[in-house]
Backbone bond lengths (Angstrom), bond angles and torsions (degrees), N, CA, C in turn:
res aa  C-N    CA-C-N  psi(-1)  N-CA   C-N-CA  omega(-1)  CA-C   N-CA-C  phi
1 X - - - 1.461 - - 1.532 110.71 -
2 X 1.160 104.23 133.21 1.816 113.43 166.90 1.255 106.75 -90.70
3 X 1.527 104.31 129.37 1.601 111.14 153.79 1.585 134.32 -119.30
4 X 1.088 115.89 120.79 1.838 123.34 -173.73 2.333 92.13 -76.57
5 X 1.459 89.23 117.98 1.567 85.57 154.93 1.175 97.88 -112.41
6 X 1.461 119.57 159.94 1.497 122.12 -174.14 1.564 85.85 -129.72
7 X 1.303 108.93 139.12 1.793 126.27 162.93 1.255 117.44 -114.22
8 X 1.079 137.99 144.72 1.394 149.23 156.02 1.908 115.88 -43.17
9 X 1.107 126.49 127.63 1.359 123.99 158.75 1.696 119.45 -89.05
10 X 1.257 108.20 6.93 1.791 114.06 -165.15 2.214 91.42 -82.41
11 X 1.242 107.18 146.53 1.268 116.48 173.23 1.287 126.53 -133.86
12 X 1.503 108.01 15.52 1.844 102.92 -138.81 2.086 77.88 -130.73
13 X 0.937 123.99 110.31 1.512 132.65 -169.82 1.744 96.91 -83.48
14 X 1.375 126.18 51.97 1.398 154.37 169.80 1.818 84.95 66.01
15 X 1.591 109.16 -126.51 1.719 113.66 -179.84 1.006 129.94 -111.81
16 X 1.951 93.82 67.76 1.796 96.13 -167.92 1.542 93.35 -108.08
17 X 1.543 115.13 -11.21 1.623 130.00 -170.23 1.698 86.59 76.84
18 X 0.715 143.20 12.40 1.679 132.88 154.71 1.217 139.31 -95.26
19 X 1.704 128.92 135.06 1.725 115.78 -162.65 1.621 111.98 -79.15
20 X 0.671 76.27 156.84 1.919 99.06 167.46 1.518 119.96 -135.79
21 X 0.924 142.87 174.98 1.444 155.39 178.25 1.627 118.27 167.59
22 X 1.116 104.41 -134.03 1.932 107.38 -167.58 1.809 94.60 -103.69
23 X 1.107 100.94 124.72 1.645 113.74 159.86 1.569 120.23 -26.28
24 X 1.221 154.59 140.24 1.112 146.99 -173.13 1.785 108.75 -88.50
25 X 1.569 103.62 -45.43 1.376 112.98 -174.41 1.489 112.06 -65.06
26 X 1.317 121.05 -32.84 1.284 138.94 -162.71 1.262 102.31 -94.90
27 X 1.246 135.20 16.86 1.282 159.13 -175.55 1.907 113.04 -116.69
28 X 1.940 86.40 -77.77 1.174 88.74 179.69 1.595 135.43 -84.54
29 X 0.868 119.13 7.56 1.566 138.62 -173.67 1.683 80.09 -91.40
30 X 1.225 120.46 -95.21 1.480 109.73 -163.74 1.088 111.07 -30.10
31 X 1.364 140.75 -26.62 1.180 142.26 -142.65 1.410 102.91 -70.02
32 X 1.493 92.42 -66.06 1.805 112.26 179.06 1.037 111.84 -58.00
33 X 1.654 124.46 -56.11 1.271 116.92 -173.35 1.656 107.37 -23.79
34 X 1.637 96.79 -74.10 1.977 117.16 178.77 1.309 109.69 -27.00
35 X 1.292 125.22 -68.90 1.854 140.79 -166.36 1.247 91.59 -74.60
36 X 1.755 156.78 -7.48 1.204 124.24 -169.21 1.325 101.27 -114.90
37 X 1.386 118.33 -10.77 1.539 142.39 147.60 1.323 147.41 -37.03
38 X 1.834 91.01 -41.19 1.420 135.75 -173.14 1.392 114.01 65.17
39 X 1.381 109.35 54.95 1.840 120.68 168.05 1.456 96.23 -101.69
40 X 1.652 103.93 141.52 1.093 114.93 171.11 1.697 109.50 -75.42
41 X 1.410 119.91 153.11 1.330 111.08 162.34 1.345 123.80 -128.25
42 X 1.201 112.34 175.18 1.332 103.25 -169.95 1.913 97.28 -155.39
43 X 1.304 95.85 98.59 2.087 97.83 166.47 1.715 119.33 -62.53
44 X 1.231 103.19 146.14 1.533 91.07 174.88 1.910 85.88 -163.29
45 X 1.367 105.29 152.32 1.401 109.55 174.48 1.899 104.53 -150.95
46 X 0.948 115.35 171.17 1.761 125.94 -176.40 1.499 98.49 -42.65
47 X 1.370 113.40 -57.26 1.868 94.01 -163.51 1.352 105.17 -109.16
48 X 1.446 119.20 7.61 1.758 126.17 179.41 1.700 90.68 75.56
49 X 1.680 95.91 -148.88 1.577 117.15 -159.33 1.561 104.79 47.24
50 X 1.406 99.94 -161.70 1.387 128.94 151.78 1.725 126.65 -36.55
51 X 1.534 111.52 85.46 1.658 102.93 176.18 1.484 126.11 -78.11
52 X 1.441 123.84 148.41 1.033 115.09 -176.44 1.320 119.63 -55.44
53 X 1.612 126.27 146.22 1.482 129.63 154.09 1.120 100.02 -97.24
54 X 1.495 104.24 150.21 1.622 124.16 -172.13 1.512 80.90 -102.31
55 X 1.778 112.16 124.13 1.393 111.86 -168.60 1.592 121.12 -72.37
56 X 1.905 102.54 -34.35 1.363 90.14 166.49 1.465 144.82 -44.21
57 X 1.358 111.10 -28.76 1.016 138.10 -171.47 1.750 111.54 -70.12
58 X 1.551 111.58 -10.01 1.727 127.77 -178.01 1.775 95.42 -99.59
59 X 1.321 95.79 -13.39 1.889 92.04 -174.04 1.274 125.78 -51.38
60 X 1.347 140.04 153.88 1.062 133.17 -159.98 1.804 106.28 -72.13
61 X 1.675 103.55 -52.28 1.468 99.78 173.80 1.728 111.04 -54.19
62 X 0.954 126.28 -9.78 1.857 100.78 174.44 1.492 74.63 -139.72
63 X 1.141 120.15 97.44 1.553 145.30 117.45 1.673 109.77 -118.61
64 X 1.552 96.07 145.00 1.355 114.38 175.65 1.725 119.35 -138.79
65 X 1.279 118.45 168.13 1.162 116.25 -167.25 1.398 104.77 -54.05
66 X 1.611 131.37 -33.75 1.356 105.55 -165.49 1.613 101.59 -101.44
67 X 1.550 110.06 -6.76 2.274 90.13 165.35 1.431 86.74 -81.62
68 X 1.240 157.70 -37.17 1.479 118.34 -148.08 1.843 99.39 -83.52
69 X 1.505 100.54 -15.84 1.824 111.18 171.38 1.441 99.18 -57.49
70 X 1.389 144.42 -45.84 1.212 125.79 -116.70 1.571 80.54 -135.52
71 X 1.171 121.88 -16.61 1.637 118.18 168.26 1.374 105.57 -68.44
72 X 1.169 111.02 -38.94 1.741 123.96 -158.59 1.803 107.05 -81.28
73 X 1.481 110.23 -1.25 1.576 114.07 -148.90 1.572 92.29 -109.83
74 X 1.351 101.49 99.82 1.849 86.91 164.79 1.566 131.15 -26.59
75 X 1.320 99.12 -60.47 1.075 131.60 -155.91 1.728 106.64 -57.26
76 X 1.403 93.04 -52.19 1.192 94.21 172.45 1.732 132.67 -74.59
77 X 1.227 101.96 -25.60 1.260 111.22 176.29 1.635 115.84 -67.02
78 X 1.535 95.01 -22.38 1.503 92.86 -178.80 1.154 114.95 -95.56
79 X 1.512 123.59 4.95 1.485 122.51 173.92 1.850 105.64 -104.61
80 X 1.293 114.91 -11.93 1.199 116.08 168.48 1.907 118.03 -76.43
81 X 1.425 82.30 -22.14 1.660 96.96 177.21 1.640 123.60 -83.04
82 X 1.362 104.59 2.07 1.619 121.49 171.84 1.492 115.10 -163.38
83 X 1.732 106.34 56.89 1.023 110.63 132.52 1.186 136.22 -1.53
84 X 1.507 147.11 102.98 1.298 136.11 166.10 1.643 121.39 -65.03
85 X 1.053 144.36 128.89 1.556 161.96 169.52 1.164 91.41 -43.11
86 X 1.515 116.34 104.77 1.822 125.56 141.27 1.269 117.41 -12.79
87 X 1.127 131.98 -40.34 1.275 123.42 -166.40 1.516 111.34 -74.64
88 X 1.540 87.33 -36.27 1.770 101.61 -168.62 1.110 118.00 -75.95
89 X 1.518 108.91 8.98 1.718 120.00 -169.79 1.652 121.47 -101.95
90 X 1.168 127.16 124.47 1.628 109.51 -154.62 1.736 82.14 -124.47
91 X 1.143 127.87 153.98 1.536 143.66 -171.62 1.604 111.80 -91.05
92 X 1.436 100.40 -16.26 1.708 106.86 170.11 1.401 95.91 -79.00
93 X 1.128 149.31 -28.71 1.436 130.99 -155.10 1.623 107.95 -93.64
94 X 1.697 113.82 -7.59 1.158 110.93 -178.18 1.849 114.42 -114.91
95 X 1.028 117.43 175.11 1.538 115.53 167.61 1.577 111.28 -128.65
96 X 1.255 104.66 40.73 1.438 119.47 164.95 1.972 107.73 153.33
97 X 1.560 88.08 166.25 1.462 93.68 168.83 1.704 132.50 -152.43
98 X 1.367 132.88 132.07 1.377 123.09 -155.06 1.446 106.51 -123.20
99 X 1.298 111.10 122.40 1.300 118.54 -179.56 1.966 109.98 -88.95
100 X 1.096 130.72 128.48 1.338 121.87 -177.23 1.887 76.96 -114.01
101 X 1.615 83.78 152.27 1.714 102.20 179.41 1.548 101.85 -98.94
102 X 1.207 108.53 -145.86 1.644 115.51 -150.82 2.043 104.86 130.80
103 X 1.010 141.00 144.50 1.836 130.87 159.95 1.436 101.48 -69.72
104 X 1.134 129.01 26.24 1.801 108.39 166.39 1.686 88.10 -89.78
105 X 1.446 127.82 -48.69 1.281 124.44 -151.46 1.972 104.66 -58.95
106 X 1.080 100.01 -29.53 1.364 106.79 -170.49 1.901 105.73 -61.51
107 X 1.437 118.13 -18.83 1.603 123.03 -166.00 1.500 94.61 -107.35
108 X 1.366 117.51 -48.25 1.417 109.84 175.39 1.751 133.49 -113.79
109 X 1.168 124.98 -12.80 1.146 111.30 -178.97 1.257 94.81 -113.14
110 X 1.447 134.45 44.29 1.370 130.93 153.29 1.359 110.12 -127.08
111 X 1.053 124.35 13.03 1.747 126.76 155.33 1.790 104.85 -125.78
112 X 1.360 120.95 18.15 1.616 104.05 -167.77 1.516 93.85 -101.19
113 X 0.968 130.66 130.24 1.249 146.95 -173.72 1.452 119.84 -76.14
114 X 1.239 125.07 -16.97 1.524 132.85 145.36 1.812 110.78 -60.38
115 X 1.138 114.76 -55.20 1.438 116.90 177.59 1.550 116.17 -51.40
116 X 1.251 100.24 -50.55 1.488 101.07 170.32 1.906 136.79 -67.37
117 X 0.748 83.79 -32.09 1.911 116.68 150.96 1.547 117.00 -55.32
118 X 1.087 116.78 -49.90 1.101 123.14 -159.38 1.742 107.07 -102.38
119 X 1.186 116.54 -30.06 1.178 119.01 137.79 1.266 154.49 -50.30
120 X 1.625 100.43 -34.22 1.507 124.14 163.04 1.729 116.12 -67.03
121 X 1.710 96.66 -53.24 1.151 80.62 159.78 1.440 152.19 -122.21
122 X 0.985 120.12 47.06 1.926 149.10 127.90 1.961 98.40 -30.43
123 X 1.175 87.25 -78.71 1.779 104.84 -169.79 1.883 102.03 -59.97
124 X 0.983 114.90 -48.80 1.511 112.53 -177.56 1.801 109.40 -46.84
125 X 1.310 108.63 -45.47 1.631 129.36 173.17 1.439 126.47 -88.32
126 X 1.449 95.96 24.33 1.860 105.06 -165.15 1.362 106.87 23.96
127 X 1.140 99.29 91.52 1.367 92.33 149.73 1.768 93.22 -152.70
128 X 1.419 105.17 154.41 1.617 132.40 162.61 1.196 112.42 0.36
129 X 0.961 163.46 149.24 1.666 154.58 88.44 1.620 110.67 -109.90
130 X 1.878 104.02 153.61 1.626 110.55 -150.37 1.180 83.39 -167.20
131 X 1.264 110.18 118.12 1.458 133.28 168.11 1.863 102.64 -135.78
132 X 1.729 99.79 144.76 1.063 104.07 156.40 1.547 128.77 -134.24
133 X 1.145 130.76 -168.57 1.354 151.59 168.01 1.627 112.40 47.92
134 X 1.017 102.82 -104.83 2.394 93.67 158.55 1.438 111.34 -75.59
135 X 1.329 123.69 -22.16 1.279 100.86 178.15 1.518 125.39 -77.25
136 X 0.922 113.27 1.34 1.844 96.40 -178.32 1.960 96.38 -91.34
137 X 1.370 115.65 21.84 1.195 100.32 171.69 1.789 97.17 -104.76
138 X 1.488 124.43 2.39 1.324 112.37 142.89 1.480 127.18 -45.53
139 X 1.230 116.83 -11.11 1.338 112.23 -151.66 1.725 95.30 -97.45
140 X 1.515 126.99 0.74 1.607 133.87 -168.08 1.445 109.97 -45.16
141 X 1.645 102.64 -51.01 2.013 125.65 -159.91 1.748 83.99 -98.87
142 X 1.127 147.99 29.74 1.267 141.77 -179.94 1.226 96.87 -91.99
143 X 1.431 127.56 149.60 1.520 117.64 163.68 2.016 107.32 -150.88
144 X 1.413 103.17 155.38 1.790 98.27 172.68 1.468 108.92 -66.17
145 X 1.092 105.35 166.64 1.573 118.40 161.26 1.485 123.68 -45.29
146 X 1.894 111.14 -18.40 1.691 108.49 175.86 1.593 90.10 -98.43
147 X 1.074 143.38 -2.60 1.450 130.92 -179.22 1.696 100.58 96.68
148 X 0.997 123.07 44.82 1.206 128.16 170.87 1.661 125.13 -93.94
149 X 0.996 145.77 165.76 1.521 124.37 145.05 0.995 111.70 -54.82
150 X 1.265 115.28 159.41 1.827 127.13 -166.72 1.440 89.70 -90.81
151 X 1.587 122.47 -55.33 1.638 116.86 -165.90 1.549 106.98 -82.88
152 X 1.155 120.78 11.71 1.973 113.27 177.50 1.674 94.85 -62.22
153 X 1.203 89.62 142.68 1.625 106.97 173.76 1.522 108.54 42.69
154 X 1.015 118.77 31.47 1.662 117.09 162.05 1.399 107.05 -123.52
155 X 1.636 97.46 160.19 1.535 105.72 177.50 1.288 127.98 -103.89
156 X 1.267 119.79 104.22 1.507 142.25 160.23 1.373 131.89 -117.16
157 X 1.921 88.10 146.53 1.579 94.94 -167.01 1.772 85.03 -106.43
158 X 1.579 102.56 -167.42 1.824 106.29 -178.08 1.544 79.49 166.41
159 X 1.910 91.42 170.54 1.976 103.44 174.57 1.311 104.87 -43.78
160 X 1.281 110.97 133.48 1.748 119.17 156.08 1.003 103.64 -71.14
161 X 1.620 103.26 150.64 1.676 99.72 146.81 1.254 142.28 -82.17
162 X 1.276 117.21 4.89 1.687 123.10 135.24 1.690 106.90 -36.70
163 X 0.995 109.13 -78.91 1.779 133.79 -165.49 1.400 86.77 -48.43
164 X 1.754 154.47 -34.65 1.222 158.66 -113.58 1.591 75.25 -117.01
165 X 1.407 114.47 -87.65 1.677 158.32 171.02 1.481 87.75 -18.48
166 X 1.237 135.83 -50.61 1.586 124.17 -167.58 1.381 131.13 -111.89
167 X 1.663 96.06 20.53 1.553 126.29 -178.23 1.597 99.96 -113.90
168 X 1.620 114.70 -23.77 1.401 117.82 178.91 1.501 107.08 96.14
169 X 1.356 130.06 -1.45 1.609 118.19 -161.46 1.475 102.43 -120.15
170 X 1.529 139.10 32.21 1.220 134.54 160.32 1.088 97.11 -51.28
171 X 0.860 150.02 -68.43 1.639 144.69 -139.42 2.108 108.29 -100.84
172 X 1.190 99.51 12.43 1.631 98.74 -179.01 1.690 91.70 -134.10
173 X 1.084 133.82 33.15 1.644 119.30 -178.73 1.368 92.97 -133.24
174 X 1.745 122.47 142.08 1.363 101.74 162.21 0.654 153.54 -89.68
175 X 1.478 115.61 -4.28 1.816 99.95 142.23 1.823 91.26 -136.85
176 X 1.309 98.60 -176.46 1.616 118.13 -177.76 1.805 108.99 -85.32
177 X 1.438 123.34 131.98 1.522 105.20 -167.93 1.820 108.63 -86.56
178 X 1.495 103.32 -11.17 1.503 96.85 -178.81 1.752 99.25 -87.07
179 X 0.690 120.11 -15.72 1.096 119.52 -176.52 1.741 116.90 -87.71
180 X 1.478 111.71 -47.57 1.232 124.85 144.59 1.837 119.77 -16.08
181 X 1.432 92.29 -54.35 1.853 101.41 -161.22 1.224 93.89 -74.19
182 X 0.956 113.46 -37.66 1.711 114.11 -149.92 1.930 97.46 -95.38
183 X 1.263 114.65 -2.72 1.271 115.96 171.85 1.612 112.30 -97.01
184 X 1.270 110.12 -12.15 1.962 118.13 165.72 1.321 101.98 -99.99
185 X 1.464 117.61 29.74 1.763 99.38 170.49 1.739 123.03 76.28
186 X 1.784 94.83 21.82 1.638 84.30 -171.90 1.184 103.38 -93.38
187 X 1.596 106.26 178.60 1.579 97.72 168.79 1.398 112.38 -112.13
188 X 1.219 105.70 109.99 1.906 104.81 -155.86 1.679 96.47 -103.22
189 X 1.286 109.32 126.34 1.054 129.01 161.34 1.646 117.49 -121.91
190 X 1.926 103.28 156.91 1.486 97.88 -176.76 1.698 116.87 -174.00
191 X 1.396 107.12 110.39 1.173 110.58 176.53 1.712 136.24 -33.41
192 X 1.595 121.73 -173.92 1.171 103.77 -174.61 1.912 124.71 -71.60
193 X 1.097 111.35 146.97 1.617 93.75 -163.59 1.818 101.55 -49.84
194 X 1.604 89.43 171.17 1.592 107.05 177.25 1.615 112.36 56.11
195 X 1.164 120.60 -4.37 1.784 132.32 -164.12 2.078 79.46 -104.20
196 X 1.549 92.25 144.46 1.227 112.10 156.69 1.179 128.38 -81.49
197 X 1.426 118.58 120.17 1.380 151.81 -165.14 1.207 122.47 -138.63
198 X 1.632 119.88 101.36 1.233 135.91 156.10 2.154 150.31 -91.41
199 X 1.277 100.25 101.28 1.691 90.32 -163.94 1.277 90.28 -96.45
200 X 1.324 119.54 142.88 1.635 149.32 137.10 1.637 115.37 -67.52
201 X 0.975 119.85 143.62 1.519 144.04 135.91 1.045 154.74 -126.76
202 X 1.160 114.49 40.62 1.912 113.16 -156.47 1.500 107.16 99.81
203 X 1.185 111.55 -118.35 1.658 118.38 170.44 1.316 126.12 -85.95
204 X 1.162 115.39 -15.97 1.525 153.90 -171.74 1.741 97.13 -82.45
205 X 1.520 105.94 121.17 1.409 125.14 167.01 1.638 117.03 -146.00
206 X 1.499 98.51 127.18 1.792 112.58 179.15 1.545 99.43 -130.73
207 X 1.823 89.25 137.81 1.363 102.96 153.91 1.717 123.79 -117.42
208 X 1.104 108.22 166.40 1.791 107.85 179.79 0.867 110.59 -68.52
209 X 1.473 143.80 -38.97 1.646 117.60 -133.23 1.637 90.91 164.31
210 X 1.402 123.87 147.60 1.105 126.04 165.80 1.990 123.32 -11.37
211 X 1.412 112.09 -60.89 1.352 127.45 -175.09 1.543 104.27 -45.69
212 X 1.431 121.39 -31.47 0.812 120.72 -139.43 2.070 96.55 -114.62
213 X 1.373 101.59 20.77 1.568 116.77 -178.74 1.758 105.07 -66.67
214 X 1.418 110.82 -63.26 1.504 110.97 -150.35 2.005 89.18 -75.88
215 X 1.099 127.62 -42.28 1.591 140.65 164.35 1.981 110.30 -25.71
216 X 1.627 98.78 -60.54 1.619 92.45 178.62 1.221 108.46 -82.06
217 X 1.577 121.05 -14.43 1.647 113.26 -167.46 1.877 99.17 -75.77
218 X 1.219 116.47 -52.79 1.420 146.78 175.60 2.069 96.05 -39.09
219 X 1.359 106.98 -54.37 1.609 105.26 173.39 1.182 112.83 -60.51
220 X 1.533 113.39 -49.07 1.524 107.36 -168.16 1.597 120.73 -64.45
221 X 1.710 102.76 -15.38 1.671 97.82 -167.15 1.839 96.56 -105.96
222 X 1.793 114.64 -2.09 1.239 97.05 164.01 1.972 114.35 -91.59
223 X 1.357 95.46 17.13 2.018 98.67 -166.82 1.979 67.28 -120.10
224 X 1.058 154.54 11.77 1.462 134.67 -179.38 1.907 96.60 -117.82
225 X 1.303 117.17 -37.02 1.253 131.25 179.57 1.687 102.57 -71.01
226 X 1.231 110.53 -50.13 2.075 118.54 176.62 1.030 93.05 -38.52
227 X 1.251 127.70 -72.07 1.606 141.52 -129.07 1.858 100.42 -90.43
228 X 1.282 126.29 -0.66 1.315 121.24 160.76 1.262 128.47 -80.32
């Protein structure tokens, strides 16, 4: 199995003068899940190279066994270090795709028009897509094949705005992702904050919040294993 992770290239944490980028855990947890599986992977983000890490996210309180794995991993570090270019990424070449969140995704890969594309078509070809924590608020400009919202009448979870409210950045993000979902008609549901929480829909997979990384990665490869 091929897998597309998609990262954020956004760094700029709106006008606090502070960075942001892609979560580390929400990165590396899928990571393994994929490689211990034996899925190939493949990173790719808006401008390729090197994507930003949102530095908090290297802090000692949210390190876990698989970022301090995946810091320590050549291998991996050097595929995070050449990113492939969104553009250059076509949805036939993969058999699924995983978005890990972080607040960069919320500034850029939810208006980039390759992302949204490329999402569309994943789902047009059944196949998988799995985003978690800020990223399933990529999913806003998503739409079905009749021009619908992609999340109307489906069930997805994403950051609460509890989880928003106790990070301090309601008021610096542009928009809120529970609030987001539930403004395309989703049906957003969501466990207790910081607790791992996973919704299904069909092809459609969301997680809450960091905790909830190795949980959607673990869904997506038992909805990638079904489907053989």
């Amino acid at each position: 199995m091929k897998v597309l992770m998609v990262l954020t290239s956004h760094d700029q944490l709106g006008n606090t003068g502070r960075k942001t980028g892609f979560w580390l855990e929400e990165l590396a947890a899928p990571y393994y899940v994929f490689k211990e599986v034996g899925y190939e992977i493949t990173l790719a983000s808006p401008n390729g190279g090197q994507p930003p890490l949102d530095p908090k996210s290297a802090e000692p309180d949210f390190q876990t066994n698989a970022t301090r794995r995946f810091e320590a991993d050549a291998e991996a570090s050097k595929a995070l270090a050449s990113t492939v270019k969104l553009a250059d990424v076509f949805a036939a070449d993969f058999d699924t795709v995983f978005y890990p969140g972080g607040h960069g995704p919320l500034w850029d890969l939810a208006e980039d028009k390759h992302s949204i594309a490329l999402i569309e078509s994943f789902l047009a070809a059944r196949k998988p897509v799995a985003l978690v924590c800020h990223a399933p608020g990529v999913l806003r400009h998503v739409e079905t094949i009749d021009g619908r919202p992609l999340v109307e009448g489906k069930k997805v979870t994403g950051f609460t705005n509890t989880e928003e409210a106790g990070v301090g950045l309601t008021e610096v993000v542009p928009f809120l992702v529970e609030d987001e979902l539930k403004a395309g008609g989703g049906l957003y549901s969501s466990g207790p904050d910081w607790g791992a929480y996973v919704v299904q829909d069909g092809l459609l997979i969301t997680g809450q919040n960091p905790a909830s990384s190795t949980a959607a990665a673990q869904r997506l490869v038992e909805a990638l294993e079904a489907s053989v």
